[in-house]
C-alpha positions as CSV (number, residue, x, y, z in Angstrom):
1,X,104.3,83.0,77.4
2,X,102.8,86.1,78.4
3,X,102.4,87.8,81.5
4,X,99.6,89.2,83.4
5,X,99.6,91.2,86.5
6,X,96.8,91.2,89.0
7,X,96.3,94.3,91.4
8,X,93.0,93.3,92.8
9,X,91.9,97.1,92.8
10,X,94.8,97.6,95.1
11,X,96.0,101.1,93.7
12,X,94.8,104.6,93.9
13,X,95.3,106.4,90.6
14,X,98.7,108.0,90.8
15,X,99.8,104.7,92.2
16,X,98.5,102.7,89.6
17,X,100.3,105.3,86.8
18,X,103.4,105.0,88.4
19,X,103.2,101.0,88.5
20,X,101.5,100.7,85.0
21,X,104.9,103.5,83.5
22,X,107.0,100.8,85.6
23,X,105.8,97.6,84.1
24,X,105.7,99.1,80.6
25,X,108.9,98.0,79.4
26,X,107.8,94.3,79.9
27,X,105.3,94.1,77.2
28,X,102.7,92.8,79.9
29,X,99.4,91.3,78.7
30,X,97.5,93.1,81.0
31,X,97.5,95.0,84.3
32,X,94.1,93.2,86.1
33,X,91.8,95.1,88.3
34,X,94.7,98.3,89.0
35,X,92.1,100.4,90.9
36,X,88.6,99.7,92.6
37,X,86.1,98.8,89.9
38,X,83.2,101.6,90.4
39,X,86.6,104.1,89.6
40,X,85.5,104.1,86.1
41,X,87.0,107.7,85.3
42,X,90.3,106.4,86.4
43,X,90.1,103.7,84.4
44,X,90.0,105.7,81.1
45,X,92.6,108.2,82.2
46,X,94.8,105.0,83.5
47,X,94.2,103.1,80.1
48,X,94.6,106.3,78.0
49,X,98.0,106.7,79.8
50,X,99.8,103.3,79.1
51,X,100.7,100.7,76.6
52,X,99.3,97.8,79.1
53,X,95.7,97.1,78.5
54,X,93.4,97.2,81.5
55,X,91.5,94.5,82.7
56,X,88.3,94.4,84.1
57,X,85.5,92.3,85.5
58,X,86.0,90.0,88.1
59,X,84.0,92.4,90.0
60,X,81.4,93.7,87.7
61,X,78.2,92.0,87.7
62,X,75.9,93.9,84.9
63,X,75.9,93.9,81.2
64,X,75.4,97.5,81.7
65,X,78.9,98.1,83.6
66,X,80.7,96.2,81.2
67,X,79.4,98.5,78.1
68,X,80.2,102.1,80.1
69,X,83.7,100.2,80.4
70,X,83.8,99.8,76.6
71,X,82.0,102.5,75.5
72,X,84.7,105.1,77.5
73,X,87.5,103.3,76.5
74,X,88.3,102.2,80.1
75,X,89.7,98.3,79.3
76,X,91.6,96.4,76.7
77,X,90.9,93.0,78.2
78,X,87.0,91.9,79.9
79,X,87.1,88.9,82.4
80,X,83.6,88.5,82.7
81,X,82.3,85.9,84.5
82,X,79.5,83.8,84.3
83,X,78.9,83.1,88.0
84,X,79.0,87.0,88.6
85,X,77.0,88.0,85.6
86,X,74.0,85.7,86.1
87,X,74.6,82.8,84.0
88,X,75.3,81.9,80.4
89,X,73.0,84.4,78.5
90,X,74.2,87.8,80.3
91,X,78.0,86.1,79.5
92,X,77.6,85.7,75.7
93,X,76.0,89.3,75.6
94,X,78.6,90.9,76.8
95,X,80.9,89.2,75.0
96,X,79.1,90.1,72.0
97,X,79.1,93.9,72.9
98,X,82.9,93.5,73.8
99,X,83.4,92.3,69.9
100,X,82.0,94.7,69.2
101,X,84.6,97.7,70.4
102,X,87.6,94.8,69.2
103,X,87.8,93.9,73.0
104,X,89.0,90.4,73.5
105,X,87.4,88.5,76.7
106,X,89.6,86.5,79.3
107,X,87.2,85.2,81.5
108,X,87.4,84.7,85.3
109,X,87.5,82.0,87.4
110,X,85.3,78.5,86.7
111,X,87.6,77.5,83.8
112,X,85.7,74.1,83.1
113,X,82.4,76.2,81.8
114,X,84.2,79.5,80.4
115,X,86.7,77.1,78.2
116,X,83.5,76.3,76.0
117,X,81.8,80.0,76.2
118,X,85.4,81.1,75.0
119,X,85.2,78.4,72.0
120,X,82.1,80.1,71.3
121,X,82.8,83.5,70.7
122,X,85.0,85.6,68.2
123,X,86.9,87.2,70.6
124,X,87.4,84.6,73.2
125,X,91.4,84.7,74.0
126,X,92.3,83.0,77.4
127,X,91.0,81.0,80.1
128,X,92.1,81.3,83.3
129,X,93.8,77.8,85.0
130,X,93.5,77.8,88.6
131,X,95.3,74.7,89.6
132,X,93.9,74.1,92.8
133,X,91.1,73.6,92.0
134,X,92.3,70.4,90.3
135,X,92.2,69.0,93.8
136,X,88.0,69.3,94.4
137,X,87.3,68.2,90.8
138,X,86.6,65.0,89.3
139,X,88.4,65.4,86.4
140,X,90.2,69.0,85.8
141,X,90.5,71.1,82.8
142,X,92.4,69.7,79.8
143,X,95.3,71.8,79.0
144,X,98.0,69.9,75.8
145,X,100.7,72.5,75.5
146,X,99.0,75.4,76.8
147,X,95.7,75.2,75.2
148,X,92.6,74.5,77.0
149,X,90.0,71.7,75.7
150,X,86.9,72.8,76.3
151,X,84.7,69.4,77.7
152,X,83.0,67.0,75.8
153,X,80.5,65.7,78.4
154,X,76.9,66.8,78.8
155,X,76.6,70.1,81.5
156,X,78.5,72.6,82.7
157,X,81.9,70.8,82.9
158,X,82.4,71.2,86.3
159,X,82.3,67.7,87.9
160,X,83.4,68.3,91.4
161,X,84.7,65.9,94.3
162,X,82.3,66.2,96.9
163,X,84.6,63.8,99.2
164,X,87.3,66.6,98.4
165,X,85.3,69.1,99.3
166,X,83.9,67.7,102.3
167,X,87.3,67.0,103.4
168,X,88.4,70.9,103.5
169,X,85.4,71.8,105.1
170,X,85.8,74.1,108.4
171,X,83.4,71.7,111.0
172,X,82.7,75.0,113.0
173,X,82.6,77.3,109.9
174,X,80.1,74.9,108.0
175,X,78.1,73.9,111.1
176,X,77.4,77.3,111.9
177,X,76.2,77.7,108.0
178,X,74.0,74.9,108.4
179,X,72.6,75.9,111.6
180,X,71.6,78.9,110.2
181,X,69.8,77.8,107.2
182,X,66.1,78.3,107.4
């Protein structure tokens, strides 16, 4: 198994050095989101600086964003996303322009739909597993000795439990929502 480590742009840049020099001797897969994701300058002096590639794009939302990453040299790993990119077609094009600099894409988050965009690109490597979301889904992702199976149904894959959901629901929070909706 490999391991990944998530700052969630927690680290200013002598910080993040300092962490990143730390973690080196573990042969990490990546260091995820190690400074605040407009610091694209300290991107490329943090990924110039260590063995661990950077990760990046939970919190980038343009194709545009994700090429300056991989143009400067700023990431080894993209996480695009297709709920934060605008669907399917902005997905596929930047993972197409990642393949192009050799950068292999780990999405993140909504594991159901990114295990088949993953199937359909070169460069696909990973899908991330978020287990709890098991619990609000009809059926989960299929995962035989580590490997996801991307699903075979018409859609999205993403069958959710709206009894589940409805169940975890804050009354006042969603009350409030609803009250509110024009």
């Amino acid at each position: 198994y490999e391991i990944m480590t998530d700052a969630n742009q927690g680290f200013a840049r002598d910080n993040a050095r300092r962490r990143a020099e730390a973690l080196a001797p573990f042969n990490l897969a990546w260091i995820e989101e190690p400074l605040p994701a407009d610091d694209i300058a300290g991107h490329v002096s943090l990924a110039a600086s260590t063995p661990i590639p950077i990760a990046v794009g939970e919190s980038l939302y343009s194709i545009r964003h994700f090429a300056e990453y991989a143009a400067r040299d700023a990431c080894g790993i993209i996480q695009v996303d297709a709920g934060r990119i605008g669907g399917i077609t902005p997905w596929l094009k930047v993972a197409h322009m990642a393949e192009g600099f050799d950068i292999p894409v780990c999405p993140h988050f909504l594991m159901e739909l990114h295990a088949s965009l993953v199937c359909a690109v070169q460069n696909g490597r990973y899908v991330e597993y978020i287990p709890q979301l098991d619990e609000i889904t009809q059926s989960g992702l299929r995962i035989e000795n580590g490997q996801a199976f991307a699903p075979e149904t018409p859609g999205l894959g993403i069958d959710w439990d709206l009894d589940a959901i409805a169940g975890r629901a804050i009354p006042e929070f969603t009350r409030s929502i609803t009250e509110a909706a024009p």
